[in-house]
N, C-alpha and C positions, 0 to 999 in steps of 0.2 A: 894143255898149257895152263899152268896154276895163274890167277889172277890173286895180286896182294889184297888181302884182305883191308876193305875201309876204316880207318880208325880214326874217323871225324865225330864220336861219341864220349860221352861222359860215366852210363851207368854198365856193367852187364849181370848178369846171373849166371851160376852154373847152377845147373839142375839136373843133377845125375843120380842112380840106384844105390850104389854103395860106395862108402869109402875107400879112395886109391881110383874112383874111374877118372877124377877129374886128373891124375897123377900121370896118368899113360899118355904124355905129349901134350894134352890142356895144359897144365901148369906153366910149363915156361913160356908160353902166350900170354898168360894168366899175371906173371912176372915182371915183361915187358910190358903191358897194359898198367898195374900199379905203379911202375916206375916213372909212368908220362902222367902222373896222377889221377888217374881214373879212378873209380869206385866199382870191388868185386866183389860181390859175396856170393856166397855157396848155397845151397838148398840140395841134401841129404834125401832122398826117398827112403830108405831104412838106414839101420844103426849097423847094419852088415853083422848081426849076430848070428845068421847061418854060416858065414864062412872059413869057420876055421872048426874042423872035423873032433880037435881034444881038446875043446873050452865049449863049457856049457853058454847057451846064448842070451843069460841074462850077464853073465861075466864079460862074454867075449865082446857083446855091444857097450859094455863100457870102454874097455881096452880099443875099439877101433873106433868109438866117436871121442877118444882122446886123443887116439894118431893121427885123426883126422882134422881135428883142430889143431893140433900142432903142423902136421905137416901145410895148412893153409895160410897161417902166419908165415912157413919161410919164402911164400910169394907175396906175401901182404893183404893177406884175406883175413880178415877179422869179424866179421859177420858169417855165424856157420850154424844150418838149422837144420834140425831131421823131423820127417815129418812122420815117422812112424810103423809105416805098412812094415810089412812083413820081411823079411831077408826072405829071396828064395822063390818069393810065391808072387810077386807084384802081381796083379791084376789088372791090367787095361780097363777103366770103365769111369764110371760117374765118379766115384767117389776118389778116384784119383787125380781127374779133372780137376775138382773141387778142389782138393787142395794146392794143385799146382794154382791154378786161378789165382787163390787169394796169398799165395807169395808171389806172383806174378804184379799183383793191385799193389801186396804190401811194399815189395820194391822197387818199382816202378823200373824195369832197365829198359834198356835202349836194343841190349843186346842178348841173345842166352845163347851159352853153351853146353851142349849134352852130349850123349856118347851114342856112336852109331846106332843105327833102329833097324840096318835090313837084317836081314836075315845070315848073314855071313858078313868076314872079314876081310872075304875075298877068296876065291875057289871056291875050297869047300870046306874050309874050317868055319864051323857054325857059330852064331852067335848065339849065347842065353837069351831067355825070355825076359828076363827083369831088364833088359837093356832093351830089349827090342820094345816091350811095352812103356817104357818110362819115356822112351826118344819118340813114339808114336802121339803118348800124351801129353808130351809138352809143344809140339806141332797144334795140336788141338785145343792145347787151356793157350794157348796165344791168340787164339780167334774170341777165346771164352771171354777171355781176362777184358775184351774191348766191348764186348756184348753187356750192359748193363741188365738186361734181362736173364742171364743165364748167368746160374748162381748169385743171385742177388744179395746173399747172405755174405760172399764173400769178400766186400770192401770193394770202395768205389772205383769204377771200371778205367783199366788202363788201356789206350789206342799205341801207346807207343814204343812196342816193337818192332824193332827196322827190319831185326834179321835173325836166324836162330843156325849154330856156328854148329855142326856134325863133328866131333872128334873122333879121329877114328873108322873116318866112312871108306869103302872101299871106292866110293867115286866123289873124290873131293873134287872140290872147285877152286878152291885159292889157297893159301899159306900164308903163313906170316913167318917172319925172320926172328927166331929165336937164339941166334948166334951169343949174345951178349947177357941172355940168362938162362941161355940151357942148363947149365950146373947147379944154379939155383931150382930150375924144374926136378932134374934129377935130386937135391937133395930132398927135397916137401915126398920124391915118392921114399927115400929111405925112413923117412920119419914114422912107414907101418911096417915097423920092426917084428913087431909079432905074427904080421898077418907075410909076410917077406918070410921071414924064420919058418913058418910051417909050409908053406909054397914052394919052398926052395929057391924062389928066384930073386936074382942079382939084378941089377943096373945098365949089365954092358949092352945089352941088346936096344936101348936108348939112343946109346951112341950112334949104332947102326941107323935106327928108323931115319933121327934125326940127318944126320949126316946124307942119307941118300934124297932124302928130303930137298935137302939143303944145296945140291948138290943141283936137281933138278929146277931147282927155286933161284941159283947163282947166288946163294950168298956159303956160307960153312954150315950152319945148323937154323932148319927150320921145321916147323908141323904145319900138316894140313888139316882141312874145316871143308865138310859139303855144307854151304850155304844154302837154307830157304828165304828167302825175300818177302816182307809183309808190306 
């Protein structure tokens, strides 16, 4: 049984690996949330310039941290950072703590959303490591970001994260009803045209996730969040 997601808050974060993960169903949450006036902004783990196989990746990272700000404006996301690492290769560790940390202090949310962390999607279609690692350390810069001692470097300590929102998870916990800006979600993912165009993939399967979602949820279109509670 999905329980509605709480939206007695003001700020949240995404914090996801590559450009396009916050597109796979976060969005039109993302959507609904800007529309009730909340504050969203993005935080990029890499520029996603390992992902497209015929663009060199100092090319290709420009071309997807521009699809990626574009497609965040069309849900009302206007703050959008990349922190750098590596496309491909994240690495679970210190230093990636450290930076989620001090975007964690520098934005102070209420709420983060990031993209599944187990190990699958459900069976046995597997997840990547840059997801599984990035959704592991932002779990942990959320205990960091409150600890003034740990990372001291990285700007003054924030307590107040309520809840960090799993998009994507094979064992969600709640939904939200994106009925009234699914289409908008859908269009922020058309906006990585280039990275769409060599992937071959379309939109309709959208419909689906949502729709059966939404179906289970009793409204027309909605996505699901495994919640952690801080």
């Amino acid at each position: 049984m999905l329980t509605p997601l709480p939206e007695d808050w003001e700020r949240a974060l995404g914090i996801v690996a590559h450009p396009d993960d916050m597109e796979y169903g976060a969005a039109s949450a993302v959507a609904r949330w800007t529309d009730q006036g909340k504050t969203v902004g993005y935080v990029l783990v890499t520029r996603g310039e390992a992902g497209i196989d015929t663009l060199p990746p100092d090319e290709c990272g420009r071309v997807r941290e521009a699809e990626e700000r574009a497609s965040a404006a069309v849900v009302g996301v206007t703050s959008v950072e990349f922190l750098g690492h590596r496309d491909g290769v994240i690495e679970y560790g210190l230093p990636l703590r450290h930076d989620m940390t001090a975007a964690i202090r520098r934005h102070r949310p209420e709420v983060i959303v990031t993209l599944n962390h187990h190990d699958s999607w459900g069976g046995r279609s597997l997840n990547m490591a840059d997801h599984r690692n990035t959704g592991l350390a932002v779990l942990d810069a959320v205990r960091d970001a409150g600890n003034r001692w740990v990372f001291p470097d990285a700007g003054e300590p924030w307590n107040g994260v309520r809840m960090v929102c799993m998009s994507g998870s094979p064992e969600p916990t709640h939904a939200v009803d994106t009925t009234d800006t699914f289409e908008r979600g859908v269009a922020s993912l058309r906006e990585h045209r280039t990275y769409l165009d060599y992937i071959g993939g379309g939109t309709d399967f959208l419909v689906e996730w949502a729709a059966r979602t939404g179906k289970d949820f009793g409204t027309k279109y909605a996505t699901t969040f495994e919640v952690y509670e801080f």
